[in-house]
C-alpha positions as a LaTeX table, in Angstrom:
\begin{tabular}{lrrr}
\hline
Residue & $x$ (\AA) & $y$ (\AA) & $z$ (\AA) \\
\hline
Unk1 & 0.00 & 0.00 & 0.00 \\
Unk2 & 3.05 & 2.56 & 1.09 \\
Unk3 & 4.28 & 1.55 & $-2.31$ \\
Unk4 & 0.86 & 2.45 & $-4.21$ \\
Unk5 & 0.65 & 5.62 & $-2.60$ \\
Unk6 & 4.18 & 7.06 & $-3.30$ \\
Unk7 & 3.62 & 5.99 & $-6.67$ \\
Unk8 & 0.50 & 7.94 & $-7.11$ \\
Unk9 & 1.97 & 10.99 & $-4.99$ \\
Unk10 & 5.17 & 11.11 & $-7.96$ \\
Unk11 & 3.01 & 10.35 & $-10.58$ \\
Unk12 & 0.66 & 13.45 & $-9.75$ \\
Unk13 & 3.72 & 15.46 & $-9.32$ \\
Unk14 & 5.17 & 15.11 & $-12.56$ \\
Unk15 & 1.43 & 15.46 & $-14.25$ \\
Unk16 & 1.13 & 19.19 & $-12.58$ \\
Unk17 & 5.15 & 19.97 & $-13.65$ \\
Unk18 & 4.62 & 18.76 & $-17.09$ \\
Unk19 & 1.15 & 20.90 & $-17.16$ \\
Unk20 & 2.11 & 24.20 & $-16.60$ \\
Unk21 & 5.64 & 25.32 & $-18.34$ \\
Unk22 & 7.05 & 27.98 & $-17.33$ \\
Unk23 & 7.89 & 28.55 & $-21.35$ \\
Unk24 & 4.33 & 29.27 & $-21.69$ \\
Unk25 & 4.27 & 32.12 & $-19.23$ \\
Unk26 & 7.66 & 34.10 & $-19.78$ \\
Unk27 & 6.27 & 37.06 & $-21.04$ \\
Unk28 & 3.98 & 37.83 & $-18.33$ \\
Unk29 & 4.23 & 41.40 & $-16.63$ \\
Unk30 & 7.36 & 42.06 & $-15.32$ \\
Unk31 & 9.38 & 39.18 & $-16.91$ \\
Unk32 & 11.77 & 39.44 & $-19.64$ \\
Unk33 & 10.46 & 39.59 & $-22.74$ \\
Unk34 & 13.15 & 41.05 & $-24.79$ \\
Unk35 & 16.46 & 39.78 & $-26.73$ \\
Unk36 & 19.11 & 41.20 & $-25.56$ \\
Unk37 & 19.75 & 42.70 & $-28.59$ \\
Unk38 & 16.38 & 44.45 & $-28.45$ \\
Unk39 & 16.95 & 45.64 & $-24.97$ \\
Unk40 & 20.39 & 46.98 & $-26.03$ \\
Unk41 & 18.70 & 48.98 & $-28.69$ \\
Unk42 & 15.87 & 50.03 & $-26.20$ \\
Unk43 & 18.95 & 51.04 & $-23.46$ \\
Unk44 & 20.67 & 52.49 & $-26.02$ \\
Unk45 & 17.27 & 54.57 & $-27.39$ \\
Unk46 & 16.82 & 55.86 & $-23.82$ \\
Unk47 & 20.51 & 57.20 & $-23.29$ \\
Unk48 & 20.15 & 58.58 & $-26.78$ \\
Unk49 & 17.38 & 60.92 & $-25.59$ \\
Unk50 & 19.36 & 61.65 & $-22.32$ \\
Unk51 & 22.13 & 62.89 & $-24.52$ \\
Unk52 & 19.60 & 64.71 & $-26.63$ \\
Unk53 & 17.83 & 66.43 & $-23.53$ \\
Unk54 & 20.85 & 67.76 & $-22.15$ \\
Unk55 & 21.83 & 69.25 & $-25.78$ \\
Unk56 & 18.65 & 70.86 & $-25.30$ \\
Unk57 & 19.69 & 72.70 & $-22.17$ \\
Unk58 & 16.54 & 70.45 & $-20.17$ \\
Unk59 & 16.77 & 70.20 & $-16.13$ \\
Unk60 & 18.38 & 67.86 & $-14.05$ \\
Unk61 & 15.02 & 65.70 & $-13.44$ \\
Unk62 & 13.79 & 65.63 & $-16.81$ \\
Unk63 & 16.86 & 64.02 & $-17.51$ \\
Unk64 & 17.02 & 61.94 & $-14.68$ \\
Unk65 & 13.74 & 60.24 & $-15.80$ \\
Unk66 & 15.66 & 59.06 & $-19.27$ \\
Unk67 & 18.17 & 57.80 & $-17.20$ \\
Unk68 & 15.90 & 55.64 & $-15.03$ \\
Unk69 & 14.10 & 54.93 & $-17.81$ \\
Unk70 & 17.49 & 53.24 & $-18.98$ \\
Unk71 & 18.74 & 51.69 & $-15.90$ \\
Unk72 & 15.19 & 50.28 & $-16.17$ \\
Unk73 & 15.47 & 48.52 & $-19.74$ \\
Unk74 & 19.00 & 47.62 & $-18.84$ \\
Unk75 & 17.53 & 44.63 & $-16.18$ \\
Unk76 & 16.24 & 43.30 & $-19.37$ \\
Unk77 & 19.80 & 41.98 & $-20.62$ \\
Unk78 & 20.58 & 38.83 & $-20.23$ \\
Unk79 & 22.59 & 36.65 & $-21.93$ \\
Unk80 & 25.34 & 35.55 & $-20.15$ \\
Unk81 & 28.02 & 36.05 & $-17.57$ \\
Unk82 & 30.62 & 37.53 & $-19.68$ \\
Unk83 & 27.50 & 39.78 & $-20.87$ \\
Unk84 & 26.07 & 40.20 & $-17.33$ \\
Unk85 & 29.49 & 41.61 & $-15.67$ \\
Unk86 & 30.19 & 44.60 & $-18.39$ \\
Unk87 & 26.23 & 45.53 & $-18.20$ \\
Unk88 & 26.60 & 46.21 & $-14.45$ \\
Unk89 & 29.87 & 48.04 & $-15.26$ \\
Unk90 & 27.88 & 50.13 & $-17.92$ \\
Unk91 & 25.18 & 50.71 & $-15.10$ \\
Unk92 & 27.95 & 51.76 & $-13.04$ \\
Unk93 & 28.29 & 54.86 & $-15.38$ \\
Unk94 & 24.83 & 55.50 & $-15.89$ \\
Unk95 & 24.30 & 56.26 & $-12.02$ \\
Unk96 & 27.41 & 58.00 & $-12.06$ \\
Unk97 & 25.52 & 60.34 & $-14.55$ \\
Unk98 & 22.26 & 60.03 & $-12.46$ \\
Unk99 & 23.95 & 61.60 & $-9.24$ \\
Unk100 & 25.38 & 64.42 & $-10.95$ \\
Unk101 & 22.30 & 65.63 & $-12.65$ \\
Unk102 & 20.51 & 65.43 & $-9.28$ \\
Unk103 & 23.57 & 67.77 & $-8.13$ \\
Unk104 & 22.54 & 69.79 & $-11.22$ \\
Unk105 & 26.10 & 68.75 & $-12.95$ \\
Unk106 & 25.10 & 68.64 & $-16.74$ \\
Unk107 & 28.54 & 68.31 & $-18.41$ \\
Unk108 & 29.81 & 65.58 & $-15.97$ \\
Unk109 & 26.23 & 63.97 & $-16.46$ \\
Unk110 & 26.93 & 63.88 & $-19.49$ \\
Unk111 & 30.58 & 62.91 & $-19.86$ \\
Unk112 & 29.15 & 59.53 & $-18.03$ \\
Unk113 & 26.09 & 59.29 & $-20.70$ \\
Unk114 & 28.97 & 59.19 & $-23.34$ \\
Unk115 & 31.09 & 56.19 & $-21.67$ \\
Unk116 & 27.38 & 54.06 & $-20.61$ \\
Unk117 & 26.48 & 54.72 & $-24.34$ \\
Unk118 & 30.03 & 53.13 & $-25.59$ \\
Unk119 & 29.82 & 50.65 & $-22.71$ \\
Unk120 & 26.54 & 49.49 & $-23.79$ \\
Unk121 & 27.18 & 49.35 & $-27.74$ \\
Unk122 & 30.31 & 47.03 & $-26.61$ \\
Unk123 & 27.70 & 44.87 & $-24.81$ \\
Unk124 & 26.86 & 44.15 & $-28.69$ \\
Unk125 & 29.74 & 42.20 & $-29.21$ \\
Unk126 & 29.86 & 40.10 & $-26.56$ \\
Unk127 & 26.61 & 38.24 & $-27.62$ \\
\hline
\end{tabular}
């Protein structure tokens, strides 16, 4: 009887895993849903318009909000380790540029906008 039971206890197990697949639900809200190709482009799309506000002579929080929007799209990349380690480098710059235009700092802002934006286009290669 023990032996019935675990049998119909493992058997019910692997009928629920096999059921639902986790394949079937990756693009739900708030998972990846992106290459990383695509979300270097989107990244890359976001720091563009950073670069572009500043030209414009815009504030430090309209900025700031391209920025996040950025660090934001950057979660999406994932590839690999190799790929993983020089996008948190690249992040590293882009809240390097985030701090200074809170402190109002638009040219050092932007000196960090160029190096995430060369950072992140290297990303590119690495896949």
């Amino acid at each position: 009887m023990k032996l019935l039971k675990s049998a119909i206890v493992a058997f019910s197990l692997a009928i629920s895993l096999g059921l639902f697949s986790t394949s079937a639900v990756a693009c739900e809200t708030g998972r990846t849903c992106f290459g990383p190709t695509q979300a270097i482009d989107m990244v890359l799309g976001h720091i563009g318009m950073a670069i572009k506000a500043v030209d414009e002579g815009a504030n430090g929080p309209t900025v700031n909000a391209h920025v996040k929007a950025a660090l934001k799209a950057s979660k999406e990349i994932n590839a690999n380790d190799k790929v993983d380690v020089a996008r948190s480098r690249a992040n590293a710059h882009l809240k390097k540029a985030r701090s200074a235009f809170r402190k109002s700092d638009m040219q050092t802002g932007e000196d960090h906008l160029g190096k995430a934006e060369k950072a992140f286009e290297g990303l590119k290669k690495l896949i």
